[in-house]
N, C-alpha and C positions, 0 to 999 in steps of 0.2 A: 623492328621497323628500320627503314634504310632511309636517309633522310640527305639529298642532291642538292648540294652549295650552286651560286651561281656566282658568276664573278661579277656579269654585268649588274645584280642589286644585291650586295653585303645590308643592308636595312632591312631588307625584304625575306633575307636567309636568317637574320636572329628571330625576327619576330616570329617566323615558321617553325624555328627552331624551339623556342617557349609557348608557341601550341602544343606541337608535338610532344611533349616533355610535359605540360599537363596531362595532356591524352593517354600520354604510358602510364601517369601513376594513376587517375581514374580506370584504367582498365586493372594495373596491378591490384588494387583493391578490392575490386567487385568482380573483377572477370569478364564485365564484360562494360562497353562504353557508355553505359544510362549512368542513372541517379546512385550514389552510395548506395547499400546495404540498410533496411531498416529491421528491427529487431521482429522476431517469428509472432506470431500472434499465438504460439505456445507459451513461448518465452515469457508472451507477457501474462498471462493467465495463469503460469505456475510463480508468476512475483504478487498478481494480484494477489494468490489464495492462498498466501505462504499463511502457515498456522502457527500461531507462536507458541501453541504447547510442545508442535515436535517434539523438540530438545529435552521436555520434560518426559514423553514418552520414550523416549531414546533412553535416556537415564534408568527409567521405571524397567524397560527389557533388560539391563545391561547388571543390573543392581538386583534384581529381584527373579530374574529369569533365568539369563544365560549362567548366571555367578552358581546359581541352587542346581544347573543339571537339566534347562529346555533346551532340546537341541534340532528340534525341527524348523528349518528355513524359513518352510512355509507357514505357523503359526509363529512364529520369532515376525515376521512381517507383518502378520495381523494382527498382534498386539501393538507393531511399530506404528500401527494407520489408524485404527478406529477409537474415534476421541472418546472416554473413558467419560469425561468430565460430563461429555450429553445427558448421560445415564443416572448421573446423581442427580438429589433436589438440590437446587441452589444454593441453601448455605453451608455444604456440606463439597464441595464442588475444587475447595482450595485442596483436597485429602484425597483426588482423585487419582494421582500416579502417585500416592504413597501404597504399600500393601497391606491394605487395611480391609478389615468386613464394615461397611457403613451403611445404616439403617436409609432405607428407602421406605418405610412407614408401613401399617398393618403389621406389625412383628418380625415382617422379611429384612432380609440383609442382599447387597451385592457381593457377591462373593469374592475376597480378594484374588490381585492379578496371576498369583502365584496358583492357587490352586487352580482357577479355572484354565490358566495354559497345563498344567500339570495333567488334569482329566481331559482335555482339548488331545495333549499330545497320545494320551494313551488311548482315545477312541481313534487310533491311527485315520486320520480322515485323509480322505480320497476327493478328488473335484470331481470325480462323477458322485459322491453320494449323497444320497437322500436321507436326512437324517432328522430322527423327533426326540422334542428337549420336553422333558417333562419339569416346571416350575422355570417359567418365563423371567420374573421377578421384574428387575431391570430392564432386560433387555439385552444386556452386554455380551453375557455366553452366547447368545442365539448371536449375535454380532458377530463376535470371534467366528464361531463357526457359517457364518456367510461367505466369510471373506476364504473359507478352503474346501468349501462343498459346494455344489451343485445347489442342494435347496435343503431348506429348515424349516421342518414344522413343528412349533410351540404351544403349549398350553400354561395356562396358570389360571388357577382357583381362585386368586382374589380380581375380582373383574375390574376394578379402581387401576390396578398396577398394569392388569392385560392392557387396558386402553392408553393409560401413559407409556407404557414400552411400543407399542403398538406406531404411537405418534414420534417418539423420538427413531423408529427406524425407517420410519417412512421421509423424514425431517433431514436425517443422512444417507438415503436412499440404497438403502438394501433389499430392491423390489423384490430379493430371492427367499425372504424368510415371510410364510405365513402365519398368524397368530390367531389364537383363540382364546375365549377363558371359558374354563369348567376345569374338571377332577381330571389331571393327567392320567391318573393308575388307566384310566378306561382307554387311553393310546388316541389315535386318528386313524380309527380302523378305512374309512376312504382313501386314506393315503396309502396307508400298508400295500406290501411288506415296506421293513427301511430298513438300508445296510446297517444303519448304526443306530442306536438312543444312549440319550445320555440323560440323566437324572440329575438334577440338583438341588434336592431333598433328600432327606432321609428316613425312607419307608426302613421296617424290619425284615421284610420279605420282600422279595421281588414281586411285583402285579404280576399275575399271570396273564393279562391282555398283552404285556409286553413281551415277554418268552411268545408269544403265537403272533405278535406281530413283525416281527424281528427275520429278517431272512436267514435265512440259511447258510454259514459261515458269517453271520454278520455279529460287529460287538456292541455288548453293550457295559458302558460303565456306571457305576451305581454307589454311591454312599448307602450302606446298611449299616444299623443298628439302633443302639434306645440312645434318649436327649445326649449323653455324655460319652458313650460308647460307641464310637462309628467308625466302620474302616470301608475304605472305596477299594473295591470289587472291580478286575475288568473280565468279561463273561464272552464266550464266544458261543453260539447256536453249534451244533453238531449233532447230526441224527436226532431234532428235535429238542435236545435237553443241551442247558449251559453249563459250559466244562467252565471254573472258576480257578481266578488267579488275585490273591489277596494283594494289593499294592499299598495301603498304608494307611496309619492312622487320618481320620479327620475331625470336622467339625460343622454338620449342617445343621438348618434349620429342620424339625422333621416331617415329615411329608402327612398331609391333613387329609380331609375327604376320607374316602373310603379304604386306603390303607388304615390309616388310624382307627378309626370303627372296627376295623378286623383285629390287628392288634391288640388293643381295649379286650375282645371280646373273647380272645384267646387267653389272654392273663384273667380272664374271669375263668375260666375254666380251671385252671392250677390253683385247687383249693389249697389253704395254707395246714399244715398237719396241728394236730389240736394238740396244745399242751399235756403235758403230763399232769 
């Protein structure tokens, strides 16, 4: 700005002078000559909804995830965002970014943080995939896996816990997982094929509706074995039959309904040899 002295009014040339000199630093600020700058109406919406667990789940990845060997971005993010603590009953809720298994009632557990990112990361998930969780429990897993696939379809057997998972994902709005309760083994053949399943129970065999609902190159990971003895399985379809790859001891609850019945009824078969 060029700003023309007059000789005939020096009075008339300051005061012009200290408009203009406001004017420049109201534009220096804003850019342009209205009103200041007021804060984004993002801005303020991400101070309204600041969550003060963050920091606790920052901790909980940093400590128990990245430290043990999770190294995908995209589920390292999903454990960073979805509140853990929803998922428990209330007075068990202060225990929720520690990596603990805590009783959610009927005899289930939520599965601690560790392992479910550890089976999370080995079902390699995809945001195009379509993927069914057999034993809902919580709610949490199906959560985790919202947040890196396309959709999740759940089942769980005790219809108490289907309906309270049901309500807390609805409550943090994860419109992309559907839920149901009944006997996972039998799958969501409507929804089938699905790139992925992932179990978290522990049957002794794989369901067979699962092998048939499973696409074709798709994985599936599974906790096998009896109450003490379990090691998770990641499985991939090929020409029909699951080519298997052992990855490591665990510890689930074991899977009820009509696995169990089978199970049961095949150890009835293996007569015990009769004494001498």
């Amino acid at each position: 700005m060029v700003i023309l002295a007059s000789k005939q009014a020096p009075g008339r040339f300051a005061i012009a002078t200290g408009v203009a000199l406001a004017a420049c630093l109201v534009v220096a600020a804003t850019g342009r000559g209205d009103d200041p700058p007021k804060p984004k109406a993002d801005d303020r919406k991400v101070k309204a909804e600041a969550d003060p667990l963050a920091p606790a789940r920052a901790r909980m990845v940093e400590r128990h995830l990245v430290e043990r060997g999770i190294k995908d971005p995209r589920v390292l993010d999903a454990f960073r965002t979805v509140p853990r603590h929803k998922f428990l009953p209330p007075d068990s809720r202060r225990l929720a970014y520690d990596d603990e298994s805590i009783p959610i009632g009927l005899g289930q557990t939520i599965t601690p943080p560790y392992d479910v990112a550890f089976m999370t990361e080995a079902l390699q998930p995809k945001a195009t995939d379509k993927v069914y969780e057999v034993g809902t429990g919580s709610g949490y897993q199906a959560a985790i896996l919202s947040r890196v696939v396309k959709e999740v379809y759940s089942v769980e057997i005790h219809e108490p816990l289907s309906r309270r998972a049901t309500e807390v994902l609805k409550e943090v709005g994860y419109d992309n997982v559907r839920t149901r309760a009944g006997d996972g083994y039998a799958g969501w053949p409507e929804a089938a094929p699905f790139d992925a399943i992932i179990v978290t129970c522990a049957p002794e065999h794989v369901p067979a509706p699962l092998v048939e609902q499973l696409k074709e190159g798709g994985r599936l990971v599974i906790p096998l074995g009896t109450r003490f003895d379990q090691v998770v399985h990641l499985m991939i379809k090929q020409d029909g039959k699951l080519s298997d790859q052992v990855l490591r001891p665990t510890l689930f609850v074991p899977m009820t309904g009509r696995a169990q019945r089978e199970a049961a009824a095949e150890r009835a078969k293996v007569k015990p040899k009769a004494q001498p």
